[in-house]
C-alpha positions, 0 to 999 in steps of 0.5 A, a space after each residue: 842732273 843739277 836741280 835747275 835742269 830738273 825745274 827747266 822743263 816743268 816751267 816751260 810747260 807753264 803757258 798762259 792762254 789769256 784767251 781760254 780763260 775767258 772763252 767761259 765767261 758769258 758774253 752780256 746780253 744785250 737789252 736794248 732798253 739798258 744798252 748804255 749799260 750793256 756798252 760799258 760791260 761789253 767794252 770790258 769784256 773785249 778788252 779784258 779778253 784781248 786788248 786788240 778786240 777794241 781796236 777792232 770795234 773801233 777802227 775796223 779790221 787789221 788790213 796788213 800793208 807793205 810798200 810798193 816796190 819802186 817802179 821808174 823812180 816813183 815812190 814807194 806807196 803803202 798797198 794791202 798785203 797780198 794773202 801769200 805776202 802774210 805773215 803768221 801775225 797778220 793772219 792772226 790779227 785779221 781772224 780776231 775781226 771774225 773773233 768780235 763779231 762772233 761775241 758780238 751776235 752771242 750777246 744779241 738775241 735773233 730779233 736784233 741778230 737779224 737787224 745787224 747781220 748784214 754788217 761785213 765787221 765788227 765795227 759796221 755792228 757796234 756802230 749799227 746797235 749804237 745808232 738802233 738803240 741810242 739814235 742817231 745824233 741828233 737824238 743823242 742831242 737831245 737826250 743829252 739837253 733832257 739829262 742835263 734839265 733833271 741834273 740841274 733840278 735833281 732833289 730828293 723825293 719825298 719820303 726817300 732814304 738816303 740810299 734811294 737818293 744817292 742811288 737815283 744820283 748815281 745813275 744820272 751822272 753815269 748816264 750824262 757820262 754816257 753822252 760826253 757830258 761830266 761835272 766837275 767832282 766839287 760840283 757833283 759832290 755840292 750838288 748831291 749835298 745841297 739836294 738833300 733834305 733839310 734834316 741833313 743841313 747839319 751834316 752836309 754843313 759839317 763835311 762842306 767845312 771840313 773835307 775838301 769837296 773837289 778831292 773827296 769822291 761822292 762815295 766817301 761823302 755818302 759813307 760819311 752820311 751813312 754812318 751819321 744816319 746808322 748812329 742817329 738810329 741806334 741813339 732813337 733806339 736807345 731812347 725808346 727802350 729808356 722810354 719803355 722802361 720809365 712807363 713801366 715804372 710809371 705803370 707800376 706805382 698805382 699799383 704800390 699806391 692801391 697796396 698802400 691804401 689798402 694797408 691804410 684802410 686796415 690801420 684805419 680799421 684797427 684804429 676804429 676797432 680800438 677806439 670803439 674798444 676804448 669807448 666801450 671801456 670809457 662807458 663802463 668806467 662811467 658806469 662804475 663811476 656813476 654807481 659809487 656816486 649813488 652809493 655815497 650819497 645814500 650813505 650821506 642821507 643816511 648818517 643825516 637821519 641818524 644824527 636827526 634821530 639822535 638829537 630827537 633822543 636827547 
């Protein structure tokens, strides 16, 4: 038997089920305060189970149609298939309606099951939950008008890290996104600059002239910021060791300065001692001098009483 027939059967047995693989995943709960979020991961979870999971939230069940056959010359029109003028394909498509609103009631709790479980399809639902947590559109409206108010005041708060801002900005364009409202890239990426305190003017200036805002995306000019930020701290850190150490230093010279004090203090006192002892010695050599002196002039006072006597003699 050749090596292909031998490799035939074991690629046969190879059948992806892109359905089983995300049978394990866990469907998002629905919050109804964070319902603008949970609408984004529940739409991507439809379609990455099965593309046509979307169609059914979107445009209702699949209804197979056929033609009407011709009766007295009439045209043909298109009419709902009868169950046994199904095909495997149409039964398959019309289950998959059952198949969202099973995952739909997965992700509510029995307070809001309870609210949609009359709906008869997976569209009635979706369309249901938007209008119980989003409103309806006049709400919409008007939450639009209030998002689009904060946008055009949007600054930074006080004491707010960078990451904080960008964060807080973030989130508000992707809730205008929600109610069909976008900003141009250049105008988003300016307006985020310009919000920034004035410690940043420098840098944002910086990227306003070197990078093109209307084809760089806000995260590139947030890790650019970020970046800016991560070496101005290393630098403060750098500085303050060097400021420690100088005031160590700074510390240590009274020190040196006492030391030698106390070095001067005893030269001084060697000095002393020796100057006293020259002293000491200078008063006896006084003493000595003053001693010879009196012997000298006793030895005068008496040669002149003897050449006296001598001359009374002759």
């Amino acid at each position: 038997m050749s090596e292909e027939n031998q490799t035939a059967p074991k690629a046969e047995q190879v059948k992806p089920n892109s359905v089983s693989r995300y049978e394990t995943i866990r469907v998002p709960i629905l919050r109804p305060v964070e319902y603008p979020i949970w609408k984004v991961k529940m739409t991507m979870f439809l379609e990455a189970t099965d593309p046509e999971y979307l169609d059914r939230i979107n445009d209702g069940p699949h209804m197979p149609t056929k033609l009407s056959p011709v009766v007295d010359g009439q045209e043909q029109k298109t009419v709902p298939k009868e169950k046994k003028d199904m095909t495997p394909e149409d039964i398959s498509s019309i289950a998959k309606d059952a198949k969202v609103r099973h995952l739909l009631h997965s992700a509510l709790d029995n307070v809001m099951s309870n609210r949609v479980i009359g709906c008869k399809t997976a569209k009635e639902i979706w369309d249901a939950l938007e209008v119980r947590c989003q409103g309806t559109g006049a709400i919409k409206k008007n939450r639009k008008t209030i998002l689009t108010q904060e946008y055009e005041h949007f600054d930074s708060r006080t004491n707010e890290t960078l990451t904080e801002t960008y964060d807080r900005f973030c989130k508000l364009l992707n809730d205008l996104s929600l109610v069909d409202k976008e900003y141009e890239l250049e105008e988003s990426n300016l307006k985020f600059l310009l919000s920034l305190p004035e410690k940043w003017d420098l840098k944002a200036t910086t990227i306003r002239d070197n990078y093109d805002l209307a084809d760089t995306d806000l995260d590139e000019i947030y890790g650019l910021l970020k970046t800016h930020e991560l070496e101005i701290e290393q630098r403060n850190r750098r500085s303050s060791k060097k400021t420690k150490s100088v005031a160590l230093k700074v510390e240590e010279k009274p020190i040196k300065k006492e030391s030698s004090r106390k070095k001067a203090k005893g030269k001084a006192l060697v000095i002393k001692s020796e100057s006293e002892s020259s002293n000491s010695d200078d008063d006896s050599n006084s003493g000595e001098a003053s001693d010879s002196d009196d012997d000298e002039e006793q030895m005068m006072l008496f040669m002149l009483n003897r050449s006296c006597l001598k001359g009374i003699g002759n």
